[in-house]
N, C-alpha and C positions, 0 to 999 in steps of 0.2 A: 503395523510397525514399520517404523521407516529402513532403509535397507543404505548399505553404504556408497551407493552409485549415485552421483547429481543427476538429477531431474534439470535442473535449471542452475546454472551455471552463469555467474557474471561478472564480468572480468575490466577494469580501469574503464567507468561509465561515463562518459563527457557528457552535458548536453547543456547547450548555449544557443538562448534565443536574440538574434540580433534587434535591438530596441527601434524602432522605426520614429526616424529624423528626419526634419525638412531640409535641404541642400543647406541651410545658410547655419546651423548647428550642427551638421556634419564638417563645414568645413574648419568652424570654431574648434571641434574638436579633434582635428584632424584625421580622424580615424571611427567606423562603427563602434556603438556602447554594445557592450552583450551584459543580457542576464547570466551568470553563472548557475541555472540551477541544477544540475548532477555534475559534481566536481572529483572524479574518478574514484565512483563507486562500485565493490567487488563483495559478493558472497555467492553462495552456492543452499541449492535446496535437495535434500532429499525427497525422494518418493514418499507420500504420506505425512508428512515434516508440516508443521504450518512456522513458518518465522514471522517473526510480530517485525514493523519499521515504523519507528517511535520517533516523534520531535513536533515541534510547534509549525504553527501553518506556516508557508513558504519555506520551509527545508528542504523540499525537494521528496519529499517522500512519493505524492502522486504522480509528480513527473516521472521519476524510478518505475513505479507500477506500471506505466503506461509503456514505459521504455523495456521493460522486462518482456510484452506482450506484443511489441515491435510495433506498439499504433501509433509513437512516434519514431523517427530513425533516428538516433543516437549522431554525437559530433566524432566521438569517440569511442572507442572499446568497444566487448562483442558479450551478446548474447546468445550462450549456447542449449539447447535444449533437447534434450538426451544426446549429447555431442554435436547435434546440425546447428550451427552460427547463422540465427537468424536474419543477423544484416547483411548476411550474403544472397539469402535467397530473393528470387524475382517476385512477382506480381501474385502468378499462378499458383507458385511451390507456397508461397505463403497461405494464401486461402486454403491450400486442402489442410495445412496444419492448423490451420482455425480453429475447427470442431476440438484439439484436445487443449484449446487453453482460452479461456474466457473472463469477463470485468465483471464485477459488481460496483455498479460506480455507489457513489456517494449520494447522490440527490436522484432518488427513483423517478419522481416526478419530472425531474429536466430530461430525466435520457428514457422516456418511454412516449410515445406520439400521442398526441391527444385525441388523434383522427384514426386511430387503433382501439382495437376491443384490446380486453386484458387476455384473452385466449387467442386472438391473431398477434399477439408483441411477443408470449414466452413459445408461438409459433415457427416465430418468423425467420430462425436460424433452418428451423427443418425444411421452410419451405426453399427456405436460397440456395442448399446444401440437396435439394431434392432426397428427402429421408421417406421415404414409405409415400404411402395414396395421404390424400386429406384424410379419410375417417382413421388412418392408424395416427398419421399425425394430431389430430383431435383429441384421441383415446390416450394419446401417451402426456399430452399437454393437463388433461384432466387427471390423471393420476399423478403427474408432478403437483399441479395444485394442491391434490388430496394431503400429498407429503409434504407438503410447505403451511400446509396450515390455512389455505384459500379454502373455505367449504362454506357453504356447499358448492363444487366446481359444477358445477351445470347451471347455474345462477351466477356466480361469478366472471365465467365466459365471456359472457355477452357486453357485461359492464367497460365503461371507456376510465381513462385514471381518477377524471377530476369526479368520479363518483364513487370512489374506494377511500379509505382511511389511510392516512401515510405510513401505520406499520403495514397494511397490504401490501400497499404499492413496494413494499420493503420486501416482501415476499414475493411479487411478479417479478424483480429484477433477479430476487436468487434463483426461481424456480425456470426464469429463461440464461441466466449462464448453466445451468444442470442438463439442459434439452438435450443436448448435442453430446453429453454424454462424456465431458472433460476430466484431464488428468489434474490439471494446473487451475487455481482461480485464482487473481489478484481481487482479493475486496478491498474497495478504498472505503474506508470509515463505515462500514454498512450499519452502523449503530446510529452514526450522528442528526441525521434528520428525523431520528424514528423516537417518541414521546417516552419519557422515562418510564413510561410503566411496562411497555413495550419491549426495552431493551434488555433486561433479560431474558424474554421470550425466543429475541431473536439470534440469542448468542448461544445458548441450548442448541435450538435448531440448526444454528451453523459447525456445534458439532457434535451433532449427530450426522448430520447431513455428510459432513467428514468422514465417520467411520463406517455410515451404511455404503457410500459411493469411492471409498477408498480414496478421499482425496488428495491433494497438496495445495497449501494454500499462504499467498501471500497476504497477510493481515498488514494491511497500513491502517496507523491510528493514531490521536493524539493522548489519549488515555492509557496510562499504564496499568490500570484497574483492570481494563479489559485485555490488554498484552496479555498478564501474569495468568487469567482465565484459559485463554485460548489456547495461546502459544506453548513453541515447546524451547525455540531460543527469539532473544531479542536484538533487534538491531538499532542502535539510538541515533537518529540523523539528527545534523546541525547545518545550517545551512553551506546544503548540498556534499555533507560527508560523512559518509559512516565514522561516530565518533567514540563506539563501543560496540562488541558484538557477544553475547557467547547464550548459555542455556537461560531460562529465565532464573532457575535458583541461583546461579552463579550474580546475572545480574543486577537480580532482586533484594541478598542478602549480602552479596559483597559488590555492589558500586564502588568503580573504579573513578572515570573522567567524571569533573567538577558538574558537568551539565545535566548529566545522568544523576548524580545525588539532587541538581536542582529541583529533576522533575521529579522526582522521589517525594523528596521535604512538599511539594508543593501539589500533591495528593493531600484532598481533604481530609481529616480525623473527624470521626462523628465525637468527637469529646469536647463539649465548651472547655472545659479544664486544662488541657494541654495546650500551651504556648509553644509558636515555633521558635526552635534559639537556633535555627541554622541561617547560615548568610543563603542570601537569594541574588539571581544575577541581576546587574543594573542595568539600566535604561532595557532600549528594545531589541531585537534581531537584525542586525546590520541589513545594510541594502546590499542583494545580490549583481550589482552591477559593480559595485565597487567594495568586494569582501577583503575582510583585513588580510594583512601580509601574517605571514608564518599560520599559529594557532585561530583558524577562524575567532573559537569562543574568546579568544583573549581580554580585548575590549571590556566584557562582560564577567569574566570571572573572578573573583573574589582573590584567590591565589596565585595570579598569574604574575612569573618573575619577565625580566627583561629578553631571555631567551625565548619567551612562548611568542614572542613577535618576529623571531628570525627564519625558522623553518617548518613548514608543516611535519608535524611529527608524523611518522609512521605508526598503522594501527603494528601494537606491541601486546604477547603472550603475556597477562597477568597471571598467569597459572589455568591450566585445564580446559585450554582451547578460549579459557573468553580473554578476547583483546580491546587492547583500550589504545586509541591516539592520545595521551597524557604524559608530559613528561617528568610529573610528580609519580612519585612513590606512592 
């Protein structure tokens, strides 16, 4: 059960990637294009808490994850993790904090070497971290397997990726962020490469995995199906700002901001019979290099008046901790 002290703490998140121009469109435009993707994004995680961060690709969601885990260094604001602000620390202080906070990326297959057995990759933290001899490190990498659902691990081992099944491979990346024995995991999508039949296998697993190792876990996803499963609150990002946040019941049953009821309506019904009568947003997701003034969703929203183009609204209390940027009622 989560306790009321943050685990992970994040406070007004900048991150701007400057676009790469040749002199002669740099000087057209007198000045660098930046991407806007983390646009001063703030929440906080309890101990044992998993918070879901919901929105359509390029919102900024994995760049967030990444930036919460200091594997990119932020333009702006600070990540603090049990109080230590980790864009302060060096080189050195960062690696020993390593070990309690680790990725699940998204595509197992891109982030595992193909020149790696599958028992040297969910290894290969204990070996860099120097944890035990090889045979405890062996021993401990095969009973993670065991718990992940790799069996037989003493067959499994030996095996390289492009000879494993892609929910496997979905399993060697969770069973190597577990090695090291972490407090904190960002999974980025760990559902989406892995075969529908699969994916509820793996969402079980991830929480259990939860409550046998005590975890905290940041769930980035574009599926609300799976939010509402895992999660204990939701955070719904728009390109690059948290645009609602609070428990998933609050979320789920009272939608506040227009975008969050979009992605709602726009969850499949297995009913041919029901028509959707709700408005959906038009055209696409603006380009982050040039996001609209005031209300990012503006553009796109259905009931957006002349004021939602003047100022970025502030995320505001709709009752009971959940907050919404909207300045509809």
């Amino acid at each position: 059960m989560a306790n009321d002290t943050p685990l992970l703490e994040v406070t007004d998140l900048v991150k701007e990637f400057t676009v790469r121009k040749n002199p002669f469109d740099k000087v057209l435009a007198g000045q660098d294009l930046k991407v806007h993707a983390v646009d001063g994004v703030s929440f906080s995680l309890k101990k044992g808490e998993v918070l879901g961060l919901a929105g359509e690709s390029g919102s900024g969601k994995s760049t967030t994850g990444r930036l919460a885990l200091r594997l990119l260094d932020p333009t702006d604001g600070s990540v603090k993790f049990e109080g230590t602000d980790l864009t302060t620390l060096k080189a050195e202080e960062m690696r020993l904090l390593r070990p309690r906070m680790q990725m699940v990326f998204q595509d197992p297959l891109s982030s595992l070497s193909p020149r790696m057995t599958i028992g040297a990759a969910i290894r290969h933290g204990l070996d860099i971290h120097n944890l035990g001899d090889k045979k405890d490190r062996d021993d401990k990498v095969k009973t993670l397997m065991e718990s992940v659902g790799l069996t037989p691990a003493d067959f499994l081992f030996k095996k390289y990726p492009h000879q494993i099944s892609g929910g496997q491979a979905q399993r060697v990346v969770i069973a190597r962020a577990l090695a090291l024995n972490p407090d904190f995991i960002v999974a980025d999508e760990p559902i989406a490469m892995a075969d529908v039949s699969v994916r509820a296998l793996i969402m079980e697993l991830l929480k259990k995995l939860k409550d046998d190792h005590d975890l905290t876990y940041l769930f980035i996803t574009h599926d609300l199906a799976t939010a509402k499963y895992l999660c204990d609150r939701v955070a719904v990002m728009y390109l690059g700002r948290i645009v609602e946040i609070g428990t998933k019941d609050e979320v789920f049953r009272h939608p506040h901001h227009p975008y969050t009821k979009a992605l709602l309506n726009a969850v499949p019904v297995p009913d041919p019979a029901r028509r959707r009568t709700h408005e959906l947003p038009r055209g696409e997701i603006p380009s982050a290099v040039f996001p609209p003034s005031g209300c990012h969703f503006h553009p796109r929203c259905p009931f957006a008046v002349p004021a939602c183009q003047e100022a970025r609204p502030p995320l505001r209390d709709v009752g009971g901790g959940h907050r919404s940027a909207c300045i509809l009622n």
